[in-house]
C-alpha positions in Angstrom: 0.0 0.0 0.0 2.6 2.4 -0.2 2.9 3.2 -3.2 -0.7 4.2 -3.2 -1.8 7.2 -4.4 -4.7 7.4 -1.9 -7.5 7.6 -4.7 -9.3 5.3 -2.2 -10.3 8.4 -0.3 -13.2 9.4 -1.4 -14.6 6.2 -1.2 -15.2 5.9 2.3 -15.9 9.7 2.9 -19.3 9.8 1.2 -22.0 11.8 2.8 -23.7 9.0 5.2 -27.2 9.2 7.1 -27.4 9.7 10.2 -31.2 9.8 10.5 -32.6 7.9 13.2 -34.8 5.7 10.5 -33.7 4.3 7.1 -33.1 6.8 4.2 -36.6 5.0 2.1 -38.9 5.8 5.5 -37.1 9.3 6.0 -37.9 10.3 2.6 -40.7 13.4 1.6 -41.2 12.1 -1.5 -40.3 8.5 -3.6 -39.6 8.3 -7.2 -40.7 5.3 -9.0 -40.9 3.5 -12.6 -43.8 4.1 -13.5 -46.6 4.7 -14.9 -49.0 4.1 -11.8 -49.8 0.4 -11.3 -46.8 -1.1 -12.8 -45.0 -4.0 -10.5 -42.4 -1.6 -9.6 -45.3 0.3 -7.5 -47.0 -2.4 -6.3 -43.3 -3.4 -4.9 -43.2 0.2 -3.1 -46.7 0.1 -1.9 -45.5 -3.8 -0.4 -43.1 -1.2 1.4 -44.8 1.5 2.4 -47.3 -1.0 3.9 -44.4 -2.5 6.4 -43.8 1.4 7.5 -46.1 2.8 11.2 -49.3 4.5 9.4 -48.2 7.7 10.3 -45.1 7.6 8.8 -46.2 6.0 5.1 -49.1 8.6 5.0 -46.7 11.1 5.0 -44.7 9.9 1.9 -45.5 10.9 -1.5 -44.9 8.9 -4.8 -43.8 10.2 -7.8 -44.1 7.9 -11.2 -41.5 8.3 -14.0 -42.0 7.1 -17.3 -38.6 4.6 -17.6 -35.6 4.4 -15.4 -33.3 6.7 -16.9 -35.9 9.7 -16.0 -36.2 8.1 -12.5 -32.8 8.1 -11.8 -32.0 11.2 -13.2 -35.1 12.9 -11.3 -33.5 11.6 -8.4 -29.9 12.7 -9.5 -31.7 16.5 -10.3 -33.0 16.4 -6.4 -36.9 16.3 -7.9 -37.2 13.7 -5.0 -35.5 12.0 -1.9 -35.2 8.6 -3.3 -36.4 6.0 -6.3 -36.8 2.8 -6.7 -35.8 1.0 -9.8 -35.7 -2.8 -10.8 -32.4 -4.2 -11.2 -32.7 -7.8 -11.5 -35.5 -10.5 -12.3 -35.2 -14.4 -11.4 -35.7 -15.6 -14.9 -34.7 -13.1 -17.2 -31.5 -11.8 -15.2 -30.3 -7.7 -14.7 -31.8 -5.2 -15.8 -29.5 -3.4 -18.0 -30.3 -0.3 -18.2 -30.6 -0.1 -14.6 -27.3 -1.2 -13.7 -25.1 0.8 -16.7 -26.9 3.7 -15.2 -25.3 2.5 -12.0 -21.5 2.0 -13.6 -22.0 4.8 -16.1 -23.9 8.1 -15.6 -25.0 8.3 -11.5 -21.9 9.3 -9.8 -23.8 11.0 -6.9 -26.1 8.1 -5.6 -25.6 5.4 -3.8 -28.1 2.1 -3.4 -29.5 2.4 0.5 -31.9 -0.6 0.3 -33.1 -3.3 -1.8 -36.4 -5.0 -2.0 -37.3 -8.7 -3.4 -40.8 -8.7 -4.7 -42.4 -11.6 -5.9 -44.0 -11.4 -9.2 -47.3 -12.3 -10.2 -48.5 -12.2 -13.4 -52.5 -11.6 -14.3 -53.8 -12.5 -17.7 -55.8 -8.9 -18.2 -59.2 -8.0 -20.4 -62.0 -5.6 -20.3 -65.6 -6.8 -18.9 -67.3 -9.3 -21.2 -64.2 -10.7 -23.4 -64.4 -14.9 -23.4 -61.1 -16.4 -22.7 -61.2 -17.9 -26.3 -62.1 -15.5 -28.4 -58.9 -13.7 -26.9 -56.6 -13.1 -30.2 -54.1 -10.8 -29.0 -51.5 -10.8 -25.7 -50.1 -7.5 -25.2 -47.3 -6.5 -22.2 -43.9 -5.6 -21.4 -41.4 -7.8 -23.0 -40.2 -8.9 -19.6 -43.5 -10.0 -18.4 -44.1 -11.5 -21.8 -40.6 -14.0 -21.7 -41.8 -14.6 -18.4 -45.2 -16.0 -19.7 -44.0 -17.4 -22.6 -45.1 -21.5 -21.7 -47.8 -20.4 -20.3 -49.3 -18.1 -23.8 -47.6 -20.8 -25.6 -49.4 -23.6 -24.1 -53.1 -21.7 -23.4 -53.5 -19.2 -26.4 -51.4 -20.5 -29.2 -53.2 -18.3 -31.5 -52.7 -15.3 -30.3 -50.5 -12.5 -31.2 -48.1 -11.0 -28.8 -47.7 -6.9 -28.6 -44.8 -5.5 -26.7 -45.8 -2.2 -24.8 -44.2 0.3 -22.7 -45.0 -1.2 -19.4 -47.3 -4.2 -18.0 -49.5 -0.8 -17.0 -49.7 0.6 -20.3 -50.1 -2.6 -21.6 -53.6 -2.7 -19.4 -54.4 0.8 -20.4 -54.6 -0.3 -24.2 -56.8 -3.4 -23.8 -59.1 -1.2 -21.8 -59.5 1.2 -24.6 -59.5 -1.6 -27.2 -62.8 -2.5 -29.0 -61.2 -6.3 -30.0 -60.8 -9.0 -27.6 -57.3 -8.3 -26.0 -55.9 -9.0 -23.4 -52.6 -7.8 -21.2 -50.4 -9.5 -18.6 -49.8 -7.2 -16.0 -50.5 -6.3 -12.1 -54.0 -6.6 -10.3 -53.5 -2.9 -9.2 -53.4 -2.0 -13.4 -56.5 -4.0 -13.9 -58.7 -1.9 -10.8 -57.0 1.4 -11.9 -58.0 0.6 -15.6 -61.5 -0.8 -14.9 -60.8 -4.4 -16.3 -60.8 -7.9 -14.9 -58.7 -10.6 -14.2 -59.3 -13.7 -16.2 -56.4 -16.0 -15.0 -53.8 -15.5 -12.1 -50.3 -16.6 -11.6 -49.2 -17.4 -15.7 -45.7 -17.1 -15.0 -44.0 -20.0 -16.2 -42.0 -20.4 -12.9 -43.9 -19.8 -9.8 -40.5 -18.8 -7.4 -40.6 -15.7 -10.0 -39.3 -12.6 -8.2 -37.6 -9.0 -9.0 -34.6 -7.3 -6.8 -36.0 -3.4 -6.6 -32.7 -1.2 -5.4 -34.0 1.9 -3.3 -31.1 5.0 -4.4 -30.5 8.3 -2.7 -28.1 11.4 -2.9 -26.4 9.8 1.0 -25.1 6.4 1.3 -26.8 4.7 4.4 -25.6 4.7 7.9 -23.7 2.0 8.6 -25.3 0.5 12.1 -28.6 -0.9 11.3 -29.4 -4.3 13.1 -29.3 -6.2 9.6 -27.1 -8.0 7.2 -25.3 -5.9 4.5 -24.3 -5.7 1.2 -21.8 -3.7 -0.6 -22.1 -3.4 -4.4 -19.1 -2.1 -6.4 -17.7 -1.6 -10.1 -14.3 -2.7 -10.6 -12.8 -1.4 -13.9 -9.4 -3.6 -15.5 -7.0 -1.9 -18.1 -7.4 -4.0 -20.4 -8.3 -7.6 -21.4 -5.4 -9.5 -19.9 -5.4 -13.0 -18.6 -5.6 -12.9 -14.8 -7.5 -9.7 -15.2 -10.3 -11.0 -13.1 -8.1 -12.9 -10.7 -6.7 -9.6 -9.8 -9.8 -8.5 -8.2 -11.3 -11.8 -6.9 -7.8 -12.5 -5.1 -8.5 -9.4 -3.0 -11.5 -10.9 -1.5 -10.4 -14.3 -1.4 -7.8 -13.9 1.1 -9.9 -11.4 3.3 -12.7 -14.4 3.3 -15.3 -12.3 1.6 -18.0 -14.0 0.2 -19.4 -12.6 -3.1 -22.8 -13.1 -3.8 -22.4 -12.0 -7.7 -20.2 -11.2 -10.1 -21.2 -10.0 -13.6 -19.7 -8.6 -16.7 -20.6 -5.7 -18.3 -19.3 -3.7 -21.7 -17.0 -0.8 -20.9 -18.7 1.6 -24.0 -14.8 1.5 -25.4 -14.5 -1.2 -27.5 -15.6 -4.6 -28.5 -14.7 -7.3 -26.2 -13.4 -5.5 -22.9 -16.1 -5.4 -19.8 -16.3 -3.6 -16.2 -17.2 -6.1 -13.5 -20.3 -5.3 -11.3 -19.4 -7.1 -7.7 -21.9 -8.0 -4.5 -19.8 -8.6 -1.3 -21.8 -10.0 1.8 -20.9 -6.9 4.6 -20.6 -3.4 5.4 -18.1 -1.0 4.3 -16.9 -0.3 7.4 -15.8 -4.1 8.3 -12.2 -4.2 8.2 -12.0 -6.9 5.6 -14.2 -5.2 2.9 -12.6 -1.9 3.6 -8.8 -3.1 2.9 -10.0 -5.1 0.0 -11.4 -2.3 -2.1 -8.7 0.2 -0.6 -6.0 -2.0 -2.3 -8.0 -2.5 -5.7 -7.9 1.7 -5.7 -3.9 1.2 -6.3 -4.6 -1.9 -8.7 -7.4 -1.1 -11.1 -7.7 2.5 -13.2 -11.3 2.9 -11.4 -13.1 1.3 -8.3 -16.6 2.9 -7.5 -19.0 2.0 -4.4 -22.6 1.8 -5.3 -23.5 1.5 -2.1 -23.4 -0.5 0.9 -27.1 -1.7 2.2 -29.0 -3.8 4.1 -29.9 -6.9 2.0 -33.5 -7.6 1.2 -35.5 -10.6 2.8 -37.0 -13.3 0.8 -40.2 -12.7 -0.4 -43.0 -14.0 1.9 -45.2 -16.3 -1.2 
């Protein structure tokens, strides 16, 4: 370490809370992905429900119309946190989500993430028969998600992507043929339609990680297991490249709970590495390992250190 430049510094000297309540139940106001009655909501309502009455009541909820504005509504100070999806069971990260993360959101940090289970409703307007249903529109995530299930029980249909599971709703309630949407049982009151057939996902453990962000990173001393996510830069593509920065952890015992590759936007063929450690940043082990990758790696950024989300109850 001493040769070290110190560019671990600012690291570990990011504004933290020191509210007496997590960042998400300190917040005035919550930015979502919207539009209203899209899964990402119904996740923050399944949030807001665990909160004391007095305290949820006096949160307000803002709907974006895709991540990007989220994020950068959030980034603009338009509201005290947001809550984006970053990962689904079956079909993997969310892309956009996380290069947002590596890429263009230097001043947040993830404070809390959320495991929702997903449930997907097969959607009409009053009066449509299930077989006279002859087209399937949704998001294309909830779609793949469906896929055996479409496949197997309306073979005939056509399949639509749309905007959001929401949107997707909001067009089969304005549609004079016999559609239907996948989407949320909140879409189907807000939109005045029914639900014909529940739980169509093709696996039934289906579930989405939500990340809560905010401007501070969160305190440090909650009664709760942690998890600190980081973006680890190499050079170049070089064998051992990887080994570099899993050798770090290795030694120190630090389990990882992912690792995933991601394009650098330079060229073909050479990746960032987006890494989950189980623990806080302020255990020793955690702290020495990313405060040595600072002197190995041309970048090293925390995107937060959090507590980790429970399973969902099904």
């Amino acid at each position: 370490m001493s040769g070290c430049n110190r560019r671990d510094q600012h690291l570990f000297e990011w504004p933290t809370s020191r509210l007496d309540t997590p960042l998400p139940a300190a917040a005035r106001k919550i930015g979502f992905l919207g539009p209203r009655a899209t899964f990402t909501e119904e996740a923050l309502h399944a949030t807001l429900r665990r909160l004391p009455d007095e305290v949820a009541d006096g949160i307000a909820t803002v709907p974006y119309g895709s991540i990007e504005d989220t994020i950068h509504g959030l980034a603009a100070g338009e509201v005290d946190c947001a809550l984006v999806p970053i990962e689904n069971s079956i079909e993997g990260s969310v892309s956009v989500t996380v290069d947002l993360l590596a890429w263009e959101t230097l001043n947040l940090q993830i404070v809390r993430e959320v495991r929702h289970p997903i449930r997907h409703r097969l959607i009409t307007r009053p009066g449509v028969r299930f077989e006279d249903i002859n087209r399937i529109v949704s998001h294309p995530h909830a779609l793949a998600q469906c896929r055996r299930w479409v496949r197997r029980h309306l073979p005939n249909a056509l399949v639509e992507a749309a905007n959001s599971t929401a949107g997707a709703v909001e067009m089969v309630s304005q549609a004079d043929d016999p559609w239907a949407a996948i989407g949320t049982a909140l879409a189907a009151e807000q939109y005045g339609c029914v639900v014909m057939r529940t739980a169509i996902e093709d696996h039934d453990d289906n579930e989405t990680r939500f990340i809560f962000l905010s401007p501070q990173r969160e305190r440090q001393d909650l009664a709760e297991p942690y998890k600190t996510s980081v973006v680890c830069e190499i050079l170049k593509d070089t064998p051992g490249a990887l080994l570099l920065i899993l050798q770090e952890f290795a030694h120190r015992y630090i389990n990882l709970s992912k690792v995933e590759s991601r394009p650098s936007k330079r060229r073909l063929g050479d990746y960032i590495f987006l890494v989950d450690l189980e623990g806080k940043i302020e255990d020793t082990p955690i702290h020495d390992a990313l405060a040595c990758l600072t002197c190995k790696l041309p970048r090293m950024t925390i995107l937060g250190s959090y507590p980790i989300g429970k399973p969902p109850v099904r």
